[in-house]
C-alpha positions as CSV (number, residue, x, y, z in Angstrom):
1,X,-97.0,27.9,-33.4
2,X,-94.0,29.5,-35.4
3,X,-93.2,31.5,-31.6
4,X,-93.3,28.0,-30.0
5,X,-90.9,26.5,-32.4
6,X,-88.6,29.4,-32.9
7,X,-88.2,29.1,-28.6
8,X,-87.1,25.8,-28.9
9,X,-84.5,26.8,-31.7
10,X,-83.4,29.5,-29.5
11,X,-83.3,27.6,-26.8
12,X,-80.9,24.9,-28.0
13,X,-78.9,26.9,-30.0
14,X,-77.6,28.6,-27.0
15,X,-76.5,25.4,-25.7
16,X,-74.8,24.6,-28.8
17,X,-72.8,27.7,-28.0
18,X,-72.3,26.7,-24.7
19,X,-70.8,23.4,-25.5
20,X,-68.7,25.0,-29.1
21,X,-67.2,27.7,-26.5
22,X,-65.3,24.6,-25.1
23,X,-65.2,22.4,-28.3
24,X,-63.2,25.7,-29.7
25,X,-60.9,26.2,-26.3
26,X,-62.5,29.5,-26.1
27,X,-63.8,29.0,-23.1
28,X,-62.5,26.3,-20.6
29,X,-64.3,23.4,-18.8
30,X,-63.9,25.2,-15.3
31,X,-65.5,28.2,-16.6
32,X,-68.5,26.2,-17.6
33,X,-68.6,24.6,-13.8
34,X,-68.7,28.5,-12.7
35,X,-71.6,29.6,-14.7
36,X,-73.6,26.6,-13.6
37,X,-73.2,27.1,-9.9
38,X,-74.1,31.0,-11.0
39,X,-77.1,29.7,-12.6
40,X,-78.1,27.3,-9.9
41,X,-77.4,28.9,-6.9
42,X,-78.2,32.9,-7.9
43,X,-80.3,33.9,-11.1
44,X,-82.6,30.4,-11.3
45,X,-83.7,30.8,-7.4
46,X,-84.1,34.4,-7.5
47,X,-86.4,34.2,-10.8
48,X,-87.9,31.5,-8.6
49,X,-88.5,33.4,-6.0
50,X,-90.0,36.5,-7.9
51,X,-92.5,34.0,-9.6
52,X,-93.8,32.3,-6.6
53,X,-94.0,35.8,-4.8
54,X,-95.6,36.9,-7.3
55,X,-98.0,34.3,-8.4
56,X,-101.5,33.5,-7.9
57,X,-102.4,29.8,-7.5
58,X,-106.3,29.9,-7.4
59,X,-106.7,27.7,-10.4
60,X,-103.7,25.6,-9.8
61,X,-104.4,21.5,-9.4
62,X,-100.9,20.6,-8.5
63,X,-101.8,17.0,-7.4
64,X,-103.0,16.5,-10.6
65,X,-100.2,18.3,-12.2
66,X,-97.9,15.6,-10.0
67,X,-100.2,12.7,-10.2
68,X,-99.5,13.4,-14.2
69,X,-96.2,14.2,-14.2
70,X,-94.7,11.6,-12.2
71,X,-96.7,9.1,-13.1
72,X,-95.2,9.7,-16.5
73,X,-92.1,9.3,-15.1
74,X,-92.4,6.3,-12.8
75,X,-93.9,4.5,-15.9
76,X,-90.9,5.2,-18.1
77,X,-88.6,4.4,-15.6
78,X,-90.0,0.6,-15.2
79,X,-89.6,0.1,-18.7
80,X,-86.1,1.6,-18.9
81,X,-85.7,-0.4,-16.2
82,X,-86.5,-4.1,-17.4
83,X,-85.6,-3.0,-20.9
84,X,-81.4,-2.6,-19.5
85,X,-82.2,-6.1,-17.7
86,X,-83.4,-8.2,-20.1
87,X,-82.8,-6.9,-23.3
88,X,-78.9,-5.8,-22.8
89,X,-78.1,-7.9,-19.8
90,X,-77.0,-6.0,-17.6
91,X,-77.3,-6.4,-13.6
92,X,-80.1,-4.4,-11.4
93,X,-78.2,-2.0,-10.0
94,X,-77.2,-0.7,-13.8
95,X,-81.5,-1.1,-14.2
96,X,-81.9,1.4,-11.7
97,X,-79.5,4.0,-13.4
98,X,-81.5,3.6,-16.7
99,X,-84.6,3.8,-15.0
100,X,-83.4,6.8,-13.8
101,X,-82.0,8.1,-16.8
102,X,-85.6,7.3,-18.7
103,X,-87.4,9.3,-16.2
104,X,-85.7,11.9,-15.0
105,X,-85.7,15.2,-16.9
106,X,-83.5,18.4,-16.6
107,X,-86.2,20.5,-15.7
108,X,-83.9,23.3,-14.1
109,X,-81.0,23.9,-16.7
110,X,-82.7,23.1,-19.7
111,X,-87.0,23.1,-19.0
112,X,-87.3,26.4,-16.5
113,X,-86.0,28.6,-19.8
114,X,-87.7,26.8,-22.0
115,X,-91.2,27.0,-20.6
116,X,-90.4,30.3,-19.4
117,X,-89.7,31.2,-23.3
118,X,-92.7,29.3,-24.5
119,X,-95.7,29.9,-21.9
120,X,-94.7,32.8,-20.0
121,X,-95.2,33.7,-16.7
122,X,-98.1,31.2,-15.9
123,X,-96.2,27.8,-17.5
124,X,-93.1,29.0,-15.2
125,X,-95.2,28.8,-12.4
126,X,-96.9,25.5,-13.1
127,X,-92.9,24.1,-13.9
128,X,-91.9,25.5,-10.2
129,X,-94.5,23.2,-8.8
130,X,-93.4,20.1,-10.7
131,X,-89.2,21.2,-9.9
132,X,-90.5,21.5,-5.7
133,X,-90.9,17.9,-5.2
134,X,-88.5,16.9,-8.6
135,X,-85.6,15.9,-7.0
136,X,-86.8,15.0,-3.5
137,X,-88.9,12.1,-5.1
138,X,-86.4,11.2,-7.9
139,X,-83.6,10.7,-6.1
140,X,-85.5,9.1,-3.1
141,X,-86.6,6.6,-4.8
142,X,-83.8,5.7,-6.7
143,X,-81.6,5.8,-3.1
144,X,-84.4,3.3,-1.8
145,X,-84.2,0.7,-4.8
146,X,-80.7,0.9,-4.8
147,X,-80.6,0.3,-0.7
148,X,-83.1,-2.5,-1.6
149,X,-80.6,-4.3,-4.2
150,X,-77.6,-4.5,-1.6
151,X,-74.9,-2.6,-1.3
152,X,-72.6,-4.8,-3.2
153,X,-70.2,-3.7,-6.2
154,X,-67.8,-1.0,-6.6
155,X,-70.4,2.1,-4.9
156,X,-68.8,4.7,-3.2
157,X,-71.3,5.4,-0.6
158,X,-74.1,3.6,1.3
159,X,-77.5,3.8,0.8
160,X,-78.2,5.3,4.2
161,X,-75.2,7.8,3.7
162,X,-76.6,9.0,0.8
163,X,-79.6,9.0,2.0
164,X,-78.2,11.7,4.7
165,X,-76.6,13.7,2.4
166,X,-79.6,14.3,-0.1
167,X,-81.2,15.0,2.9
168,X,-78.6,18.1,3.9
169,X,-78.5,18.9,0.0
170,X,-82.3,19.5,-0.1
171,X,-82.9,21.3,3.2
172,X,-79.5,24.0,1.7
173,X,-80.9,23.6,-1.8
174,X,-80.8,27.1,-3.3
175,X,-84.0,25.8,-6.1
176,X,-86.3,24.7,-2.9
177,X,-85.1,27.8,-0.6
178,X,-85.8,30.1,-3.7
179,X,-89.4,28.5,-4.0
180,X,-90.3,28.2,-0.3
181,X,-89.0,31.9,0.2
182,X,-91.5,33.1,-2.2
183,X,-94.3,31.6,-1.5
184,X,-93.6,32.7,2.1
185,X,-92.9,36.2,0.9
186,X,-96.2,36.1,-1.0
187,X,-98.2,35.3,2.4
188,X,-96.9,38.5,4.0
189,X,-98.7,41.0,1.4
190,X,-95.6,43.0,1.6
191,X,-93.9,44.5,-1.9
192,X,-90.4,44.0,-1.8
193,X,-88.3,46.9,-1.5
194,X,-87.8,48.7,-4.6
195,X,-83.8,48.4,-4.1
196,X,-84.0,44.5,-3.8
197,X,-86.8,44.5,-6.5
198,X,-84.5,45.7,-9.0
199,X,-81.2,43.8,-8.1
200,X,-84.0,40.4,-8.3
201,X,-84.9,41.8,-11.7
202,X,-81.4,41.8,-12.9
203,X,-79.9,38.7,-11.4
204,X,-83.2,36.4,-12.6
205,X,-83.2,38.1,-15.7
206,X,-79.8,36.3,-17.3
207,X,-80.9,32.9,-15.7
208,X,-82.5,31.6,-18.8
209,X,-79.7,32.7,-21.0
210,X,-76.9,31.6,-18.5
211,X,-78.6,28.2,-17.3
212,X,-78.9,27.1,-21.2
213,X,-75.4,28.4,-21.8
214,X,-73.9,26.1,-19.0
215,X,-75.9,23.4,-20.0
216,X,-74.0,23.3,-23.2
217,X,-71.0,23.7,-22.0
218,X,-71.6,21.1,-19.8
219,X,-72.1,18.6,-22.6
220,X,-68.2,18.6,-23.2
221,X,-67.5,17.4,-19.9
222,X,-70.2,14.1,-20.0
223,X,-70.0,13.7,-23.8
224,X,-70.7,10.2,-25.0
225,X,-69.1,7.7,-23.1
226,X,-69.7,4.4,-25.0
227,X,-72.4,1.6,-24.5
228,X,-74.2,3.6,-27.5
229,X,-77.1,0.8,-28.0
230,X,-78.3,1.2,-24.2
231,X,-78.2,5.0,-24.3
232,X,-79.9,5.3,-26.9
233,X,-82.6,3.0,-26.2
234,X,-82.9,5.1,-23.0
235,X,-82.7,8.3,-24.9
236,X,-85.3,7.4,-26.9
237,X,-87.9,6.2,-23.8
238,X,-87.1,9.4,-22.6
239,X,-87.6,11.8,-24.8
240,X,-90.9,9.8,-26.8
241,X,-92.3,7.4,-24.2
242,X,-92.5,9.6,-21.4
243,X,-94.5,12.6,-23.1
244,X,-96.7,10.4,-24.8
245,X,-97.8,8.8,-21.2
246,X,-97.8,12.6,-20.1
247,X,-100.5,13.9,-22.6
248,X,-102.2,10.7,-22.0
249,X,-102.5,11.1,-18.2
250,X,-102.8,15.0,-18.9
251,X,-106.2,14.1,-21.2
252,X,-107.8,11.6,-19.2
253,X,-107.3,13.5,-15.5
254,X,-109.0,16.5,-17.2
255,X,-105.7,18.9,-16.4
256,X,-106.1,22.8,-17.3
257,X,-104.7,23.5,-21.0
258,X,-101.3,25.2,-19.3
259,X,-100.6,22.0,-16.7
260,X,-101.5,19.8,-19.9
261,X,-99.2,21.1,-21.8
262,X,-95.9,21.5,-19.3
263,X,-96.4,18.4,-18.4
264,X,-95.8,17.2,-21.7
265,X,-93.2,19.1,-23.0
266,X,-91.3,19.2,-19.7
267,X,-91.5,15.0,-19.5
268,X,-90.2,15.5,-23.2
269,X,-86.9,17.0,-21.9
270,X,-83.7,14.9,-22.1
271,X,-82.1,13.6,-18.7
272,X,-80.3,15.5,-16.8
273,X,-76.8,14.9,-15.5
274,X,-78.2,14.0,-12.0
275,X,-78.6,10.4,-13.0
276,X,-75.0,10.2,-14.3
277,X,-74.0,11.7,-10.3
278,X,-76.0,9.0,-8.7
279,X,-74.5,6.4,-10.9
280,X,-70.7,7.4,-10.4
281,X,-71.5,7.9,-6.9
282,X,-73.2,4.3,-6.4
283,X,-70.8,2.7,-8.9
284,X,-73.1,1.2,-11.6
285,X,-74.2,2.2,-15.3
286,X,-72.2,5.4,-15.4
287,X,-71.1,5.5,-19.1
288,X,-74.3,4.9,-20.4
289,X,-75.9,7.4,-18.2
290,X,-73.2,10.3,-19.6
291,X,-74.1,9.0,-23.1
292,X,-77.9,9.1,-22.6
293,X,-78.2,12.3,-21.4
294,X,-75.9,13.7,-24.3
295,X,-77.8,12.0,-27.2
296,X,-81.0,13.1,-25.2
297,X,-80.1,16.4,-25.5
298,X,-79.0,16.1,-29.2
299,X,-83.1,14.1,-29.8
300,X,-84.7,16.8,-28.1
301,X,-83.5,19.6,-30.5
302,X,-86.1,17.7,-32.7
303,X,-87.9,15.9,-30.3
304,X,-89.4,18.8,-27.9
305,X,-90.3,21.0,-31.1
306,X,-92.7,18.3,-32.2
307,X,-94.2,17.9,-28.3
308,X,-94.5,21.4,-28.1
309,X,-96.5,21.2,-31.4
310,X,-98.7,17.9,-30.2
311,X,-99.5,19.7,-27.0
312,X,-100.9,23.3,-28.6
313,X,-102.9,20.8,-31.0
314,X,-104.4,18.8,-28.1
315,X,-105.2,21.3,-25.5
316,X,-105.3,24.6,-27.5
């Protein structure tokens, strides 16, 4: 338990060096914005693509995993939903955003080290399964409700050219080619070259470090951008409602101990910035997306050490 806890202190410290590099003027913003495309498009596939090539899914249940997970999410996301609605007044299309916000966690920048760090190889691979159809459903669905609301407001592209454009940023998305190229590599029985082997073992072995560094960095650029009562309403759905639906779900569907307890702790991750893209690029709920995925990150410091905790108790 001490080793669980002590990786989430690691893990968050090195985003609070990340985002004190900028604070200081150390490092600059645009510096930041390099070693998040590093982390994106090189180390995180690559250590992607060893896992899956590497891994054995005999006694994986990833429908259930997903079924779990995302029903988790879904959940959350209504509530956010109807909660921005009726309780702050705010229009649908600023509902959707929250929803969003609620339900969507930063599984790549912020969970991939962290379970990496916490459950080893084997919690890394049940994590990959959940980050293959992450975004593809996330943003799918929130594309679909907001084509469903109108297109009305101040949005700076269509439904259906978004809709085209997630499309082209999925099919070129360095996560999914990292995952799909290693699970194809793993059908050929072929060991990779011992050249390419090592330069994979170097690149995918700073991602961790590198992803959690950007991520703090990244924090000075969103910061908190007002409407402080909404975001942290959503903040709080997100980072206590949703795991506690998680390790329900996980309990009653009868998940293995190591999909019980990702799913919980990654469903206990903050929001990522994606939902604060979406809203600036439909027009609607932007501040309070910034805001709730920086005071997200601040409650999960806390917030995933006590999941983490919950989930050893519950599935051992």
């Amino acid at each position: 338990m001490n080793l669980l806890i002590g990786t989430v202190a690691f893990v968050f410290a090195l985003a609070a060096l990340g985002y004190l590099s900028v604070w200081s003027g150390l490092l600059s913003q645009q510096s930041g914005e390099g070693l998040t495309d590093f982390a994106i498009a090189v180390a995180l596939p690559l250590l992607l693509f060893r896992t899956m090539a590497n891994a054995d899914f005999t006694d994986s249940l990833p429908i259930a995993l997903w079924l779990c997970y995302f029903s988790a999410a879904g959940l959350t996301w209504v509530i956010g939903y109807l909660m921005i609605i009726h309780l702050f007044g705010r229009d649908s299309r600023a509902g959707v955003v929250g929803g969003l916000s609620a339900g969507f966690s930063n599984l790549v920048l912020l969970g991939l080290p962290l379970i990496m760090g916490a459950y080893g190889d084997a919690g890394f691979k049940t994590l990959s399964l959940v980050v293959s159809i992450h975004m593809p459903v996330m943003i799918g669905v929130t594309v679909l409700l907001f084509a469903l609301l109108g297109n009305s407001g101040s949005q700076k592209a269509s439904p259906a050219a978004m809709l085209r454009e997630i499309a082209r940023t999925l099919f070129s998305n360095p996560l999914i080619i990292g995952i799909l190229s290693g699970l194809l590599w793993r059908t050929t029985g072929f060991s990779l070259p011992t050249l390419i082997e090592r330069l994979i073992d170097a690149l995918a072995g700073v991602a961790g470090p590198v992803a959690l560094f950007a991520l703090g960095m990244g924090l000075n650029r969103h910061g908190i951008k007002g409407n402080i009562r909404p975001a942290l309403a959503v903040a709080a759905l997100k980072v206590i409602l949703m795991p506690a639906i998680a390790l329900i779900m996980a309990k009653s569907m009868g998940l293995t101990p190591i999909s019980g307890k990702v799913a919980v702790v990654a469903a206990s991750l903050p929001s990522g910035v994606r939902s604060y893209v979406i809203a600036s690029r439909f027009g609607s709920g932007e501040a309070p997306a910034a805001s709730a995925t920086t005071i997200g990150t601040l409650m999960a410091a806390l917030s995933t050490a006590m999941w983490l905790a919950v989930a050893e108790w519950v599935f051992g």
